[in-house]
N, C-alpha and C positions, 0 to 999 in steps of 0.2 A: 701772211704779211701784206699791208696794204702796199708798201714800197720795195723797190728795189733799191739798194744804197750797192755803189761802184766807187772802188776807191785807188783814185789813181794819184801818181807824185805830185801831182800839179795839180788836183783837184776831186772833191767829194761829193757825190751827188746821191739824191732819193728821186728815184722818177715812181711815179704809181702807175702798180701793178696791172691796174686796170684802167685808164686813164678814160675822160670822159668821151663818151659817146659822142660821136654827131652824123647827122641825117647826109644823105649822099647830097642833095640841095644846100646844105648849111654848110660850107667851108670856111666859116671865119673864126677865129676865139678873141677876146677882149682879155688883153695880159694887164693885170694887176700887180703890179712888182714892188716888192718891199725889202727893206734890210732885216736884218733877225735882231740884232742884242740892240737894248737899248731902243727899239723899234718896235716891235714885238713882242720878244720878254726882257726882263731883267733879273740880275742876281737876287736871289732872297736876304743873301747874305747882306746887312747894312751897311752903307760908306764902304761898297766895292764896285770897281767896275766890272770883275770878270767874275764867271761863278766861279765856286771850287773845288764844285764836285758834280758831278754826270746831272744829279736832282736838285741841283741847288740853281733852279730857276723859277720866274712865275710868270702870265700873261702879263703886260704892263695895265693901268687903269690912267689914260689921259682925262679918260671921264669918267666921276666919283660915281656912277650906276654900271657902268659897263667895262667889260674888257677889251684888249684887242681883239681877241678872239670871237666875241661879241659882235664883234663890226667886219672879220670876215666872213662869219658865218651868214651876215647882211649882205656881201657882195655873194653868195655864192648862192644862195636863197630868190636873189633880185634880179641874176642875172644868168639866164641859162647858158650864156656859150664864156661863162667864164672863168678863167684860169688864174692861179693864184702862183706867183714864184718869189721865190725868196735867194736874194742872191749877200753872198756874206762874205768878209774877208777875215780869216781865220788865222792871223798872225804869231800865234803863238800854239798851234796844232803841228804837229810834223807827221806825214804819213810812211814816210820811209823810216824805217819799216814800219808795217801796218799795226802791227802790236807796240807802238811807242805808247806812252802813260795818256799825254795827251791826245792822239789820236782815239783811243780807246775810251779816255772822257767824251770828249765830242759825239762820238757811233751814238756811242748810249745815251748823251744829253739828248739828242733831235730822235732814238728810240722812244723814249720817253715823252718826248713832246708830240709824238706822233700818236702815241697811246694815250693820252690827256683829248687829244681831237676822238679817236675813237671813241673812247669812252663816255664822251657828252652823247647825248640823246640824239644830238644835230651832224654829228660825226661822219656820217656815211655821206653828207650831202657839199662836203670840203674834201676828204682824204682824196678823189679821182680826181680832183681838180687843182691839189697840191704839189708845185715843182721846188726841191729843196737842192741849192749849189754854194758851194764852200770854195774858198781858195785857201789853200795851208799856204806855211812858206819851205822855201826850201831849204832843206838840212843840209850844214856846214858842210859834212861826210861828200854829200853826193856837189854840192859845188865844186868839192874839191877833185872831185874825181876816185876817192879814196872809196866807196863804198858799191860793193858790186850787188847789183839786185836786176830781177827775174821782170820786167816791167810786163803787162796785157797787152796782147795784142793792140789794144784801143790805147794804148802811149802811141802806137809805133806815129813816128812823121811828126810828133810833138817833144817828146825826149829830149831829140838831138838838138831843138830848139832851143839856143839858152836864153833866150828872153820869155821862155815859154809860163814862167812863175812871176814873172811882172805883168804880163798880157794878161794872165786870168783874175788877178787881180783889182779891184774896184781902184783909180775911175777909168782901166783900161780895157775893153768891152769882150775879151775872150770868151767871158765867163757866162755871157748874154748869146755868145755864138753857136756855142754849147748846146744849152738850152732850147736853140733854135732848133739844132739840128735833131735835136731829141726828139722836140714835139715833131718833126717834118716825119723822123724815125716812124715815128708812133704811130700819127694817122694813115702813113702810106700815101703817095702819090703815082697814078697810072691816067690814065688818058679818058678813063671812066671817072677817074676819081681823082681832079685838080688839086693842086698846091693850094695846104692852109695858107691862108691870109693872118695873121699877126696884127691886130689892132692897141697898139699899145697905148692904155687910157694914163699912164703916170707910173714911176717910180718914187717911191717915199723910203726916206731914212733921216735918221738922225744926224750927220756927218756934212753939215748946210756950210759950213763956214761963220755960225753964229762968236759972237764974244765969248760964248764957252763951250762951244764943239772942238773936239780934239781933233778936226779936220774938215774938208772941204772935198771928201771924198764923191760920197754921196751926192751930192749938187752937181759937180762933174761929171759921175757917171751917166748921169739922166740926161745931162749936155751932151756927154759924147755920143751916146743913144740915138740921139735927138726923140728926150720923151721930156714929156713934161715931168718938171720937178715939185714934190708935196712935200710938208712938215709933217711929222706926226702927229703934230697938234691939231693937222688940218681937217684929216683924216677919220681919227681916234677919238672927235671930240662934236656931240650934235649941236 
C-alpha cells in the first residue's frame, strides 16, 4: 500500500508510507494544498453534487487538454521538495462506527483514487508526496452520549473535546494542525536533524464565496491559515 489511512471520530487521514525523502541539508517542503470534490475530482454522475458510489468519480478538466491530475503531477515533477495535501470536509461521512455505509464509501472512493495515481506511468513520482485529510461529522449517537465506542489511543485528549468536530473542520484550522504534526512525525527532529520548515505556497478550493458557491469555506480557511488563497480556475487552467 502506498498509504496508511487512520480512521479516527473526528477525522480520516492517508499519510504515505514512504513519504518523501530529504537530504540532512534540505529541511524545508513547499505545501501545495487543495480541496478534493469539486476541486479535484468530481461526480461522474450528471447534475450531481455528491458521488454515489465509492467509483463514481473522475479528475476534473478546467482545461479542455488536461486534468487536474495533470497539473499535479506538474507541481511534483517541478518541484522537488514538494508536498501535496488535500484537506476536505466530509459532511455527510460518519466514522463512528467505522463500518457505517458512508464511511465505507469514502475508505474505498480515496482507495481508488489513490490506485488511478499509481497506475499512471507518472504515479510513483506524486503517491510519497501525497497528504490525504478528511473531516466527517459527528454522529447524533455519540453527541448524544448514547453510543459507547472503543476510541485509539491517538483520540485520547481530543474525544473529551466537544468542539473537537467543528475545529477539524474547514474554515477552522485543526485539520491543517494535524497535518503538521504528521509531517514533523515523519521527518523526525533531533539536534542533528532540525525542524521541517513548512513553506505554504497557497491553498485552493472551490468554496470562494462566489454567486454560486455553496460557501465561503475554502477562502477562509486559507485566511485563517494565513496562506494565500487560489481558484481552481487559477490553478487548473494554462
Amino acid at each position: 500500500m502506498s498509504h496508511k489511512s487512520t480512521i479516527l471520530p473526528y477525522l480520516i487521514k492517508f499519510t504515505p508510507s514512504s513519504p518523501l525523502s530529504l537530504s540532512n541539508d534540505d529541511r524545508c517542503l513547499n505545501i501545495y494544498a487543495f480541496d478534493l470534490d469539486h476541486t479535484i475530482i468530481k461526480p461522474k454522475s450528471s447534475n450531481t453534487k455528491f458521488s454515489k458510489s465509492a467509483d463514481d468519480w473522475q479528475f476534473m478538466n478546467f482545461d479542455s487538454r488536461r486534468s487536474t491530475l495533470d497539473y499535479l503531477f506538474d507541481i511534483s515533477n517541478n518541484d522537488p521538495i514538494a508536498i501535496i495535501v488535500i484537506f476536505s470536509n466530509q459532511g455527510g461521512v460518519i466514522t463512528v462506527p467505522r463500518t457505517s455505509k458512508s464511511c465505507t464509501k469514502y475508505i474505498n472512493k480515496i482507495l481508488l483514487l489513490l490506485k488511478a495515481i499509481k497506475n499512471d506511468e507518472r504515479g510513483e513520482s506524486l503517491l510519497n508526496r501525497l497528504w490525504l485529510y478528511a473531516a466527517p461529522k459527528m454522529p447524533k449517537t455519540l453527541a448524544a452520549g448514547k453510543y459507547k465506542f472503543a476510541f485509539s489511543s491517538a483520540s485520547k485528549g481530543y474525544i473529551d473535546d466537544p468542539k473537537i468536530f467543528e475545529k477539524v473542520r474547514k474554515p477552522m484550522t485543526e485539520m491543517a494542525e494535524f497535518f503538521k504534526r504528521d509531517i514533523y512525525n515523519a521527518y523526525g527532529t533531533s539536534e542533528s536533524m532540525p525542524i521541517i520548515q513548512l513553506n505554504w505556497m497557497y491553498y485552493c478550493g472551490d468554496a470562494a464565496g462566489r454567486k454560486n458557491d455553496f460557501s465561503d469555506s475554502d477562502k477562509n480557511f486559507a485566511e485563517n491559515l494565513n496562506v494565500e488563497f487560489k481558484y481552481p480556475e487559477e490553478i487548473f487552467q494554462e
